[in-house]
KEVEXKOL-259997 format. One line per 8 residues: number of its first residue (from 1); for each residue x negated, y, z negated of N, C-alpha, C. Coordinates in steps of 0.1 Angstrom, whole numbers, plus 5000, padded with zeros to 4 digits. Layout:
NUM) X,Y,Z,X,Y,Z,X,Y,Z ~ ...
//
This chain:
1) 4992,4988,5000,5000,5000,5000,4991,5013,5000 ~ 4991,5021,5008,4989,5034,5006,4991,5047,4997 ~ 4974,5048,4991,4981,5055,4980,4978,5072,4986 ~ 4994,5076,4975,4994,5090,4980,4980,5098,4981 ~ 4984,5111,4986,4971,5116,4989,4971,5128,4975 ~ 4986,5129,4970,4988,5142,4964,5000,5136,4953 ~ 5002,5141,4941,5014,5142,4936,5020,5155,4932 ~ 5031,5155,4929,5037,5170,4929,5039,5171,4914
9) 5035,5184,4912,5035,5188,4894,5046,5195,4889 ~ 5056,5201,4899,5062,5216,4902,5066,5224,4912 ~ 5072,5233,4910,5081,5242,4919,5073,5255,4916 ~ 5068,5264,4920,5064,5283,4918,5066,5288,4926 ~ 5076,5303,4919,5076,5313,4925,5062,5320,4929 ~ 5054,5317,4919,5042,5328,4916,5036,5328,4929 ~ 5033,5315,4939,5025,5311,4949,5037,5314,4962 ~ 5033,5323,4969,5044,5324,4983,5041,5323,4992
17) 5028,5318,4996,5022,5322,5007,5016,5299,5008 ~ 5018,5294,5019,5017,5279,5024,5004,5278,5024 ~ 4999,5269,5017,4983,5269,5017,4982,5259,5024 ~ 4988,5254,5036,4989,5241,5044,4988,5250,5060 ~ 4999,5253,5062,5002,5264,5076,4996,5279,5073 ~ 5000,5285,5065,4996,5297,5061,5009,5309,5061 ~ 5020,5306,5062,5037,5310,5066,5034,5315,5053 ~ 5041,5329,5047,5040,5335,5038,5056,5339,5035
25) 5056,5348,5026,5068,5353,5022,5081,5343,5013 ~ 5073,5332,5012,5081,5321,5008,5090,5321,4993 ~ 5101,5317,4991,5111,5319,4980,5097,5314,4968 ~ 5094,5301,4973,5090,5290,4957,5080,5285,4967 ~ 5071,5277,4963,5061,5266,4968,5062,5250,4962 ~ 5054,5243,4965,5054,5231,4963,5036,5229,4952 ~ 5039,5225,4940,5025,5228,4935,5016,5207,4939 ~ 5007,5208,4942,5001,5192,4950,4989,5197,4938
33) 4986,5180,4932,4977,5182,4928,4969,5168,4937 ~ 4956,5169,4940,4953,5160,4950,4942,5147,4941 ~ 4950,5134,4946,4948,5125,4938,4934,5116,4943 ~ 4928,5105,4935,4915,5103,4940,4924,5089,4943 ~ 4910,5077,4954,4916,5067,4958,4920,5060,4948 ~ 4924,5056,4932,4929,5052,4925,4946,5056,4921 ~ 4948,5069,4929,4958,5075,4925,4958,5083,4912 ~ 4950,5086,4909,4947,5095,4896,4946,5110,4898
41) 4952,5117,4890,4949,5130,4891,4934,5138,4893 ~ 4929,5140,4904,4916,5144,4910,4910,5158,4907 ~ 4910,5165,4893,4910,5181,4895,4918,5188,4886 ~ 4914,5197,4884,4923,5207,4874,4935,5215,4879 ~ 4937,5231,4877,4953,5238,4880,4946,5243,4891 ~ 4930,5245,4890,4923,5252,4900,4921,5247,4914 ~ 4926,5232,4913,4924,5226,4928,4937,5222,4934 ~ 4952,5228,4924,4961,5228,4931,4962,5229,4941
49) 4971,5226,4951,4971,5233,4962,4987,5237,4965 ~ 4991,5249,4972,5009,5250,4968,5008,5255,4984 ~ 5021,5247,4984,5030,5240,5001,5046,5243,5001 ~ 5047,5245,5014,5058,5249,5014,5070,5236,5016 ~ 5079,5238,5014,5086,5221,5018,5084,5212,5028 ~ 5082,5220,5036,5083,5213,5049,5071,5210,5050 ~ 5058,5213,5043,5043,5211,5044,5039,5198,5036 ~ 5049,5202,5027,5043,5192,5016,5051,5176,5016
57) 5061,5178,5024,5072,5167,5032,5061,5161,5040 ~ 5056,5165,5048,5045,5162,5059,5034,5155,5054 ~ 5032,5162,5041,5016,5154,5036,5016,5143,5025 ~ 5031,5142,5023,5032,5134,5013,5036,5121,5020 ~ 5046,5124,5035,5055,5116,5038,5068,5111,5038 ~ 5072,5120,5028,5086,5121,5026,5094,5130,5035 ~ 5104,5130,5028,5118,5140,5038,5115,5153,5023 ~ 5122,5164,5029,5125,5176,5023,5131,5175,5007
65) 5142,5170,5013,5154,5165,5002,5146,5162,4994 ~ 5141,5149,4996,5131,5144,4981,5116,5152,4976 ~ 5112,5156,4984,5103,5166,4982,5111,5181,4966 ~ 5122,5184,4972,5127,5192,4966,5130,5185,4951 ~ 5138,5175,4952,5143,5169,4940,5131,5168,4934 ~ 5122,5161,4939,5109,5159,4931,5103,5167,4924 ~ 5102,5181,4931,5097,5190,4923,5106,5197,4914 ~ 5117,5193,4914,5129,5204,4906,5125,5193,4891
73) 5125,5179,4891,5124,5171,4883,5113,5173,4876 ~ 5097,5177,4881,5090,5171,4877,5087,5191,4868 ~ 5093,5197,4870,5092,5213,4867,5099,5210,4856 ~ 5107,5200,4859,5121,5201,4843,5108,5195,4831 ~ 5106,5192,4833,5097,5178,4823,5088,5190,4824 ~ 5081,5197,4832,5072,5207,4824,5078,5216,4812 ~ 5088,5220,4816,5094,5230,4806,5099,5223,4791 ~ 5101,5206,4793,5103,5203,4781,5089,5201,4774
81) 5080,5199,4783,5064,5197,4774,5057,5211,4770 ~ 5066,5227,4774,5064,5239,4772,5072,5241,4756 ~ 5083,5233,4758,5093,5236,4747,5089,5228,4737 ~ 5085,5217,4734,5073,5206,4724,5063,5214,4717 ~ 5052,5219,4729,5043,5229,4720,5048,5241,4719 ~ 5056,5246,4723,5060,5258,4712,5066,5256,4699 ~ 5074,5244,4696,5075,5237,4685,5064,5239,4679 ~ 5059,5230,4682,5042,5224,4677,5031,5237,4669
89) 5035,5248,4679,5023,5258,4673,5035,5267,4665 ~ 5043,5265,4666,5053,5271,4657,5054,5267,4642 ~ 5051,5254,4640,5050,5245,4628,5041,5250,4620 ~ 5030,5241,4632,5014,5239,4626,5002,5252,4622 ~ 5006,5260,4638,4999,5270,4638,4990,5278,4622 ~ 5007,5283,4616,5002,5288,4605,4994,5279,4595 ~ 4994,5265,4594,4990,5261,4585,4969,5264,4588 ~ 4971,5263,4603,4954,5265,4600,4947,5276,4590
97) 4954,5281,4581,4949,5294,4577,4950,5284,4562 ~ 4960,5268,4561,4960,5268,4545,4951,5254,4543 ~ 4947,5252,4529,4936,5243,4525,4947,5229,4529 ~ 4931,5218,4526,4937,5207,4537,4947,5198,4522 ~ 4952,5203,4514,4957,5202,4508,4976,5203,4512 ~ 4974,5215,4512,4985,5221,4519,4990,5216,4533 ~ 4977,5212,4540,4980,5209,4553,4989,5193,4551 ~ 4982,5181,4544,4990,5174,4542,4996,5173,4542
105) 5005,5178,4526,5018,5181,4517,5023,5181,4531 ~ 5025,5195,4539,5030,5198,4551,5033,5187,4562 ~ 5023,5183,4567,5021,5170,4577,5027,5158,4574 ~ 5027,5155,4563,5033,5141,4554,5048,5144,4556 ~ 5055,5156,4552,5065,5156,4548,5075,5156,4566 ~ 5066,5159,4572,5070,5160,4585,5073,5146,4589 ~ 5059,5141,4590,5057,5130,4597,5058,5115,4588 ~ 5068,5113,4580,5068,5105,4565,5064,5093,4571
113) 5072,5088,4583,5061,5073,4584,5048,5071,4593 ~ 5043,5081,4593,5028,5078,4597,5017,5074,4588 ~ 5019,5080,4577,5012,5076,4565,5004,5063,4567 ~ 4987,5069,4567,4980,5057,4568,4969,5059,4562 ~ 4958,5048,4552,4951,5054,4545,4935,5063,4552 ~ 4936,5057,4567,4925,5065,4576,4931,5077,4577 ~ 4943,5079,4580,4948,5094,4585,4947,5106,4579 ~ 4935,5116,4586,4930,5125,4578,4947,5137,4590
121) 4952,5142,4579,4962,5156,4582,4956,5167,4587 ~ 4944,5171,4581,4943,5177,4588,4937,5178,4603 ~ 4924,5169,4605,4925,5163,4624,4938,5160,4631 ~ 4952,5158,4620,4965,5152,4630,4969,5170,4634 ~ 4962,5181,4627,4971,5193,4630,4967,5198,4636 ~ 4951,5195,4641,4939,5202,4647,4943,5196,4660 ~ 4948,5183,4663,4947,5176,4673,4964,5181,4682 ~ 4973,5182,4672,4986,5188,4676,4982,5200,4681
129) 4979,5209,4677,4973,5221,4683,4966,5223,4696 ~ 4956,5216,4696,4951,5212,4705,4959,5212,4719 ~ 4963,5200,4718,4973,5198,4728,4986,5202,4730 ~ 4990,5213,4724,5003,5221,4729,4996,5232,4729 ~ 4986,5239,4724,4977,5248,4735,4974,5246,4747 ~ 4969,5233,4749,4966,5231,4763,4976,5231,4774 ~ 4990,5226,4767,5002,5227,4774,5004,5240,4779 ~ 5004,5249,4769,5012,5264,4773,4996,5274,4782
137) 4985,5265,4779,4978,5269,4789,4975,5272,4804 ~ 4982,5259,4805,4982,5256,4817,4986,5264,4829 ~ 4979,5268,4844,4983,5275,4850,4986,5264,4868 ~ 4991,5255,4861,4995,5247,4874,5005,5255,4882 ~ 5018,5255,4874,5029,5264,4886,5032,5279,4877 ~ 5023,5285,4869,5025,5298,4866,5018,5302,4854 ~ 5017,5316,4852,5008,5320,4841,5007,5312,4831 ~ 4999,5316,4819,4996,5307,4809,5014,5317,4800
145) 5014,5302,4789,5023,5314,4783,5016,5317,4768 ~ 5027,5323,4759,5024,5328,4747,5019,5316,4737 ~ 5012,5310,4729,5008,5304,4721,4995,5304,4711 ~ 5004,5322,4705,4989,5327,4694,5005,5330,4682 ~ 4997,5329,4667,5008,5334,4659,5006,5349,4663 ~ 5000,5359,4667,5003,5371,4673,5014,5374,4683 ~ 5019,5360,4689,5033,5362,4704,5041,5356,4689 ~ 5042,5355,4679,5057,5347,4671,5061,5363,4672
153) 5073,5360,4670,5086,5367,4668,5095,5362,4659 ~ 5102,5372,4650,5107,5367,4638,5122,5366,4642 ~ 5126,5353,4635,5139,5347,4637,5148,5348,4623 ~ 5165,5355,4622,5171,5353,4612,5184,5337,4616 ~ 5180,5331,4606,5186,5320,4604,5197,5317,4595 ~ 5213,5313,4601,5220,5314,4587,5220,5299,4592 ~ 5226,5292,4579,5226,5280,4577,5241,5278,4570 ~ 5250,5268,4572,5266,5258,4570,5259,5262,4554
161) 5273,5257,4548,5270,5249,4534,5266,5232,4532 ~ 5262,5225,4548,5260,5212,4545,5246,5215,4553 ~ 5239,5229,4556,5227,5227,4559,5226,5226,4573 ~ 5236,5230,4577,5236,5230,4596,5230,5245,4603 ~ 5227,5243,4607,5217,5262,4618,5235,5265,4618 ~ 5241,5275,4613,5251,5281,4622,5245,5294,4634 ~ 5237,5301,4629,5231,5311,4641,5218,5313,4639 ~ 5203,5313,4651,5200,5320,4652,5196,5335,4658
169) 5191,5345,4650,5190,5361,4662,5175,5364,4657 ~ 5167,5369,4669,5161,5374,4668,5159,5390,4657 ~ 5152,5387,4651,5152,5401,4641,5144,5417,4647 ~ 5156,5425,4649,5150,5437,4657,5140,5442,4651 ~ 5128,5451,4661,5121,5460,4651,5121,5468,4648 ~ 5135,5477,4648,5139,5491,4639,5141,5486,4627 ~ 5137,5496,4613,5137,5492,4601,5155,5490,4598 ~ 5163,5503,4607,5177,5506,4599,5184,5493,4605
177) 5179,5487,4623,5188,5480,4625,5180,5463,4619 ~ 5171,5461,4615,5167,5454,4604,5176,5448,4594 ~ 5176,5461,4587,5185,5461,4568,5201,5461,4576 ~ 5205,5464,4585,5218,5462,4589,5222,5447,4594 ~ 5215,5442,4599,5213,5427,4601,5212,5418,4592 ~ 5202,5423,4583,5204,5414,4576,5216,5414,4564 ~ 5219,5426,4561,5232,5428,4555,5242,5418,4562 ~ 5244,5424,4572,5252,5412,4583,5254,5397,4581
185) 5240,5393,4584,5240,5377,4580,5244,5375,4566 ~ 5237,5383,4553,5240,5378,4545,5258,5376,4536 ~ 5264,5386,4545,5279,5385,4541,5283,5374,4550 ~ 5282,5371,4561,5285,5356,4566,5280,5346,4563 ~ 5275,5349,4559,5266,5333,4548,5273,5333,4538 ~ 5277,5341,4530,5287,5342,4519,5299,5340,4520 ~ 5307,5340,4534,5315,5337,4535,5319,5321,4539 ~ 5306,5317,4545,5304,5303,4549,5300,5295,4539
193) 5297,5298,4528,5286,5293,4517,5274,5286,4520 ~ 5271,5299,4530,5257,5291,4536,5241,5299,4526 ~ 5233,5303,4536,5222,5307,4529,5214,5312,4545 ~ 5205,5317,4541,5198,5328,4553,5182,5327,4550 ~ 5176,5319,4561,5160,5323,4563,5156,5331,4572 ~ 5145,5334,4571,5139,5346,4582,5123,5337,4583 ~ 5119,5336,4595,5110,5325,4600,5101,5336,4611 ~ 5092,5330,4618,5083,5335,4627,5082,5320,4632
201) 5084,5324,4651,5083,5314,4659,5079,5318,4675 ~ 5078,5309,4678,5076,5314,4695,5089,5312,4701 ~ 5099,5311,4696,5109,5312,4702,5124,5305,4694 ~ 5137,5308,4702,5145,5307,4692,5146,5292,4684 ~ 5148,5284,4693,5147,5269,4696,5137,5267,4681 ~ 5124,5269,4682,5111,5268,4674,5115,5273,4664 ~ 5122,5284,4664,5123,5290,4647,5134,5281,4644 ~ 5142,5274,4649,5151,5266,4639,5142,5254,4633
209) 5133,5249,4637,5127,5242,4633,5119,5241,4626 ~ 5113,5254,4622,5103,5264,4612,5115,5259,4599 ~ 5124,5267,4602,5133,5271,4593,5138,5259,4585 ~ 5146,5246,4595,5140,5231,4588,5130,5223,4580 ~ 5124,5231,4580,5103,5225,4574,5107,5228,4562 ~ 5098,5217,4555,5097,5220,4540,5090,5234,4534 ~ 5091,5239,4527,5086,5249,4515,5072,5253,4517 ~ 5063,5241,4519,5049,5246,4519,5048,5252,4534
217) 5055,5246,4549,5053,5252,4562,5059,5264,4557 ~ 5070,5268,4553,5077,5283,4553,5071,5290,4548 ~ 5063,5286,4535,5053,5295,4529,5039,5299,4540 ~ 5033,5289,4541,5024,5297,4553,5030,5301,4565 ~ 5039,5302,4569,5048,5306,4580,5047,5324,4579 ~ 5055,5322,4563,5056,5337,4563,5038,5343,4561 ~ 5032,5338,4553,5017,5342,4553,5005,5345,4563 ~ 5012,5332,4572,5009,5337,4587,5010,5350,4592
225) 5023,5355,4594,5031,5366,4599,5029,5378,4595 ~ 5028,5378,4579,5017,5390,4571,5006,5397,4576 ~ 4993,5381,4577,4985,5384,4582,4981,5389,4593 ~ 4990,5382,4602,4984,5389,4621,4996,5404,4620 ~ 5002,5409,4613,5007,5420,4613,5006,5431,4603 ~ 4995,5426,4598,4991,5439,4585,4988,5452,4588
//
């Protein structure tokens, strides 16, 4: 069997111009990363190459249609491995600032059946980091994105009386429309007999999950947030 020459990573607007024909002005491209004779990924985001449908239909061997599907699919699954490490550095992030004590406590309570007597917590946070950095690094089908506690943005969170997210909002940065907000949430929490956190996340998704985390992440969470904005 013939192995491909290329697999497809993605769809980008960023790339408009056919690095196959040279036809420009294009909606989206086709992102090819070019594979070695084993079928393995041959190269980093720098040896992409971005095609237009009908180019990359040509070089792969397929029809359009599947060309398209493929890449709409294989873009979805990027965005969920975008959405993982923003979790990820949303959690962990702040803890690199706390002793490997704390880091544990934290990591354990996360991850309760991993527990093993090799497993050092803190290499499992260094190594999580790691690689949801590298994720939001990535400049296959478009810029790198945000993944410093500097890009968090602060999240208000009310919560059910059985512990369910009822909303999150982003917390403005005017002071008056701040103290008005939060006045806000806290009378509908009162009416729900819920309760109200305020988190730092890369996004809203992330802050619910900040907000989920035991005592010790929330505490360096907020300590985090302190720090990169003093």
């Amino acid at each position: 069997m013939r192995t491909p020459k290329w697999k497809i990573m993605g769809i980008t607007d960023e790339f408009t111009e056919c690095g196959c024909c040279g036809r420009r002005g294009l909606k989206r491209t086709v992102a090819l990363m070019p594979l070695d004779a084993d079928g393995n990924e041959d190269g980093t985001a720098e040896d992409v190459a971005y095609y237009g449908t009908s180019c990359a239909a040509a070089a792969l061997g397929w029809t359009q249609a599947s060309v398209r599907d493929s890449a709409r699919a294989a873009q979805a699954e990027r965005g969920q491995r975008d959405a993982t490490a923003r979790r990820m550095v949303s959690i962990y992030a702040p803890l690199e600032l706390a002793p490997a004590r704390d880091q544990a406590r934290a990591y354990f309570s996360r991850n309760r059946n991993v527990r093993t007597p090799d497993l050092n917590a803190t290499e499992e946070v260094a190594r999580l980091l790691a690689r949801a950095r590298a994720t939001l690094s990535d400049t296959t089908t478009g810029p790198a994105r945000p993944s410093r506690i500097e890009d968090f943005r602060r999240y208000l969170v009310i919560f059910t009386s059985d512990e369910r997210i009822y909303r999150t909002v982003e917390v403005p940065q005017d002071e008056e429309e701040r103290q008005q907000q939060a006045a806000n949430a806290r009378r509908r929490a009162d009416q729900i007999r819920g309760s109200v956190v305020v988190v730092a996340a890369l996004d809203e998704e992330s802050a619910g999950d900040v907000a989920y985390s035991d005592p010790v992440t929330r505490a360096w969470n907020q300590k985090a947030w302190e720090a990169s904005h003093a």
